[in-house]
C-alpha positions, 0 to 999 in steps of 0.5 A: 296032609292038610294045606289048608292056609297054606299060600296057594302059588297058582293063585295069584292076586295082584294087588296095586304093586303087589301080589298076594295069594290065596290060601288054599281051601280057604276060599276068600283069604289071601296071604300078602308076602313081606315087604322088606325086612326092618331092624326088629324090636328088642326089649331094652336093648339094640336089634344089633348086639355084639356078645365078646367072651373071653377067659384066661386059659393057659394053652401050651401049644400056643402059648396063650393065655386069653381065650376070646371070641363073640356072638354077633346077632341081628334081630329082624321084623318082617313089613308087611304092609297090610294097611295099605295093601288092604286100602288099595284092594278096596279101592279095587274092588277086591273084597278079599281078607288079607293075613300075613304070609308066614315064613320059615327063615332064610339067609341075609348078605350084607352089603358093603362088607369089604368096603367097611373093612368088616370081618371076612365071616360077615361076608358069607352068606348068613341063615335067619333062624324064625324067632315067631311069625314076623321076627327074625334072627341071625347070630354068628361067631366071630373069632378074636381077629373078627372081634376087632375089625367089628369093633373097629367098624363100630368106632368108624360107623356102619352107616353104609351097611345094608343087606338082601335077604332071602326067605324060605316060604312053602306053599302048594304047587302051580297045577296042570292036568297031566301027567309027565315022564321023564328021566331024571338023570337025563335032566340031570346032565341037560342042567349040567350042560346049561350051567357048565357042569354044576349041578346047580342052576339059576332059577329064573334061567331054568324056568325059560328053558321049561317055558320055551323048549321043554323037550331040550330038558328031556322032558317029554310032555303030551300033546294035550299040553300045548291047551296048557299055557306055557308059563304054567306049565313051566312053574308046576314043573318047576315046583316039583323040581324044588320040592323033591330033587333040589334045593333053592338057594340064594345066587351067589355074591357075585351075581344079581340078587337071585335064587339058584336051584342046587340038584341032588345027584343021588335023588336023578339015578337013571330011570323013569319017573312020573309025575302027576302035575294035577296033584297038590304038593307043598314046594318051597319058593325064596322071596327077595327082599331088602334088608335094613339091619341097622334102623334107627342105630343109623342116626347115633354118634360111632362112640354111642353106638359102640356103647349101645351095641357090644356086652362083654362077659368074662369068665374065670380063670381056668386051667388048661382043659377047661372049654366053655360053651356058649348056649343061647336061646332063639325062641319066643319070649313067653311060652304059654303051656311050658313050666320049664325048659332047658337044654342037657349037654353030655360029653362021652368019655374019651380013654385013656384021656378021660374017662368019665362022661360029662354032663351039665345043663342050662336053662332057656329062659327068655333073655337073650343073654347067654348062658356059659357051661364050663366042660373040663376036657383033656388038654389036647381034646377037640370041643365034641358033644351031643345035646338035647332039649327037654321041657316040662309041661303041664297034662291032666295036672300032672308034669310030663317032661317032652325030650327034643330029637338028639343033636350033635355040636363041636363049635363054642357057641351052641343056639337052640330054635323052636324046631329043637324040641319035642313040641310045636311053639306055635307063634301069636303076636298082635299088631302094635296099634290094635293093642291100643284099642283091645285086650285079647285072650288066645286058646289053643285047643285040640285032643290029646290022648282021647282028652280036652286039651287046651291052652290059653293066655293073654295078649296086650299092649305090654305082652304083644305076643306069645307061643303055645307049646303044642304036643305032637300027639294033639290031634286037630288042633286049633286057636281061636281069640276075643278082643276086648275093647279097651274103651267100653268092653265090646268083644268080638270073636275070631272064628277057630282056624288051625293051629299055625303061627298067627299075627293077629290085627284088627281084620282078625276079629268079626266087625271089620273090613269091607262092609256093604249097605243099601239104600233107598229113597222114597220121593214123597213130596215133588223134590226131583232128586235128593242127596246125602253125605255118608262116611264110616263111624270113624270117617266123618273128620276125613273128606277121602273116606266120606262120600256124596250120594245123590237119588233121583225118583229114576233110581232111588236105591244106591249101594255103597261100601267101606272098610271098617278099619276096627271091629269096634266101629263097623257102622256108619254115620250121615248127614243131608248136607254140610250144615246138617249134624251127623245121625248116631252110629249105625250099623249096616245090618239093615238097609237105609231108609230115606224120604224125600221130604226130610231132606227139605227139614234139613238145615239149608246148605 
């Protein structure tokens, strides 16, 4: 198995307030974790969205004649805050690339819920389906009672809600060269004893314990281990511990933002087991962060934001038996390499009640607006069915349906996600700004069948983002781009990396980062020293981005270094002093060559 870009967690790199870490086997690279998580951007309409559904339908035994409940959905945009965390490592001196961590979902709490009179459901701890690599979703059902205490929120405003979210990130394990035995039962009770019984742990708790008395956890460690230090040790063992006998998971309400591990009994059968600490491994970690689910919702009127936030869908009457289900789709928007996709419901016959079985299908299409199958049940039969996705792709010019795996549902709202189907959507999107200065075309590309494959489409300003439909059977798969520039048409290419979710900027493209340049001063007249002012092509109006360099006939070379912020403008630019204009653009493939006595031809400063 490959880990390549994968974060690397033995390898840390602080960067200002940060840490970013190195992704593995690709030497150079760093993946910066999310920040915060913002109010996402949802095309024409609000992050936050409250779907009612309601239909007359007689029921006998409660004697009422109006069904009703709603979906309410919370889109999220990760903050990476990669402009910056790239300024402060060049200011460090760190020539490294950074790219995004990806995550792999999560959970959010909101806070503030009780206080706010919102529905109970809201209190509980919520899961964040990934949507693509930057964009989280959340969606729950909420019952009629729950309907109207959000709705009477609403109306009074939600200006005090925020939430913590926890993200689901995988990465390789720390490493220690050694090996370590032990019992897992005997570490199942030694966990039971510090938590009063659970099978379940604060994290930060059981990692100190790792760290100063190992052997308490009835881990025997060589004694060759006391050369490793402590704290790495503690979290190669920790990883493992993650990865193959428990579970991480958000602390719980009443206690400080945390992670608590939760064991599996049946995986700690008594025994002996042993591990080798040197071997690489993928072990999940949950990062901390604050959540804003509201955003620029916080500066609207309660009326305007009622009319902005709730849709509401009523179906038609129906007799008693008729069930509907709600089936709504969490998958990126445009799928470069699907014809269609759709989800197939099946009811199994229930006799003597009913007996036939159901079917009905419903489309994924990019809306976010839910799709209604009316399932016709026997009166006093409990809503049950099975469900799979299907999707059609192109191959070898031929249409070729790919099923999903085969799922089972028994709630009125059904969301289907990316992990449903038969193929990978492998997530690409483009940061805003550099849509504003470059097109760029996306392929995706591999082997399927001992054949060519590829996929491609286009990026822009009015399409920032895409997904490739990718079969399982393609074999070493990869993307690679070209960014074409808006203003002139220059490309620059990205090199193919391996297929995965990628969020394409400006770094992406060959031309841009940190950039080095030599120079040089040849004394040919009787001047003592001589100085310069230079700047990036795209610097020259910003007096912290140019830099004065001064040669004297003892040290006539100097070095010096920016980062490119484009890889339209990578060079540079620079001028004898502040009266002199600015030479044409330049770029740093050649050393710079000065005289001395050009200097004095300059305009006097």
């Amino acid at each position: 198995m490959s880990f390549a870009a994968r974060p690397d967690w033995r390898s840390p790199l602080p960067i200002a307030q940060r840490i970013a870490y190195a992704a593995y086997d690709q030497p150079g690279r760093f993946l910066l974790p999310p920040q915060a998580l913002a109010a996402g951007r949802v095309e024409g309409g609000s992050p936050l969205r409250l779907d009612i559904v309601q239909q007359n339908r007689p029921d006998q035994a409660s004697g009422s004649t109006l069904a009703r409940y709603s979906i309410l959905s919370l889109a999220f945009a990760a903050d990476f805050g990669l402009d910056a965390a790239r300024q402060a490592a060049f200011e460090l001196g760190q020539r490294v690339q950074l790219a995004p961590l990806p995550v792999e979902g999560g959970w959010l709490r909101l806070n503030a819920v009780q206080a706010l009179d919102l529905p109970p459901a809201l209190d509980e701890l919520l899961p964040l389906d990934m949507a693509s690599l930057s964009a989280l979703n959340l969606a729950v059902r909420l019952d009629s009672a729950g309907t109207d205490l959000f709705v009477a929120a609403l109306q009074r405003g939600l200006l005090a809600v925020g939430a913590s979210a926890w993200l689901r990130v995988r990465g390789v394990a720390e490493r220690a060269p050694l090996s370590l035995t032990f019992d897992p039962a005997a570490l199942l009770a030694a966990v039971r004893g510090l938590s009063g019984g659970a099978d379940e742990i604060d994290a930060a708790l059981l990692r100190q314990r790792l760290t100063d008395a190992p052997q308490l956890l009835g881990l025997g460690l060589p004694e060759r281990s006391g050369d490793i230090p402590a704290s790495v040790l503690a979290d190669a063992v920790l990883d493992r511990i993650a990865a193959r006998l428990a579970v991480p998971k958000p602390s719980r309400a009443d206690a400080a933002p945390g992670v608590r591990l939760v064991f599996d009994p049946a995986a700690m059968a008594p025994g002996r087991v042993q591990w080798n600490l040197a071997d690489a491994l993928l072990a999940p970690r949950l990062l901390i962060l604050e959540a804003d689910p509201l955003g620029p919702l916080r500066t609207l009127p309660a009326g305007e934001l009622h009319d902005k936030v709730v849709r509401r869908f009523d179906a038609r009457a129906l007799a008693s038996g008729w069930r509907s289900l709600s089936v709504r789709a969490n998958l990126p928007e445009r799928r470069i390499g699907v014809m269609t996709s759709q989800v197939d419901i099946q009811v199994p016959a229930r006799p003597p009640a009913r007996m036939t079985t159901l079917k009905a299908s419903a489309p994924l299409a990019a809306s976010d607006k839910p799709v209604s199958l009316e399932l016709r049940l026997s009166p006093s039969e409990p809503l049950a069915y099975l469900w799979q996705t299907s999707a059609v792709v192109l191959s070898d010019g031929r249409a070729e349906t790919l099923k999903g795996p085969p799922r089972s549902g028994e709630r009125e709202h059904l969301l289907v996600g990316p992990d449903d189907f038969g193929l990978r959507l492998l997530p690409v999107e483009a940061e805003p700004a550099f849509l504003q200065q470059a097109d760029i075309e996306v392929e995706c590309f591999g082997t399927r069948k001992g054949k060519p494959w590829s996929v491609r489409g286009p990026i822009d300003a009015a399409r920032p983002a895409l997904a490739f439909a990718v079969p399982f059977d393609v074999d070493d798969a990869q993307i690679r781009a070209v960014a074409r520039a808006r203003d002139g048409g220059a490309q620059r290419p990205m090199p193919p990396q391996p297929a995965d979710g990628l969020r394409l900027d400006a770094f992406s493209f060959d031309g841009s980062g940190s950039r080095e340049l030599a120079l040089q001063c040849e004394f040919d007249d009787d001047a003592r020293q001589c100085a310069i002012e230079i700047a990036p092509e795209d610097g020259i109006d910003d007096p912290l981005r140019r830099k004065r360099l001064s040669f004297t006939r003892a040290r006539p070379r100097q070095d010096w270094g920016w980062l490119a912020l484009s890889p339209f403008r990578g060079g540079y630019r620079w001028r004898w002093n502040a009266q002199a204009p600015w030479s044409p653009v330049l770029q740093p493939d050649a050393p710079l060559r000065l005289r001395s006595s050009e200097a004095a031809l300059a305009p006097a400063g």
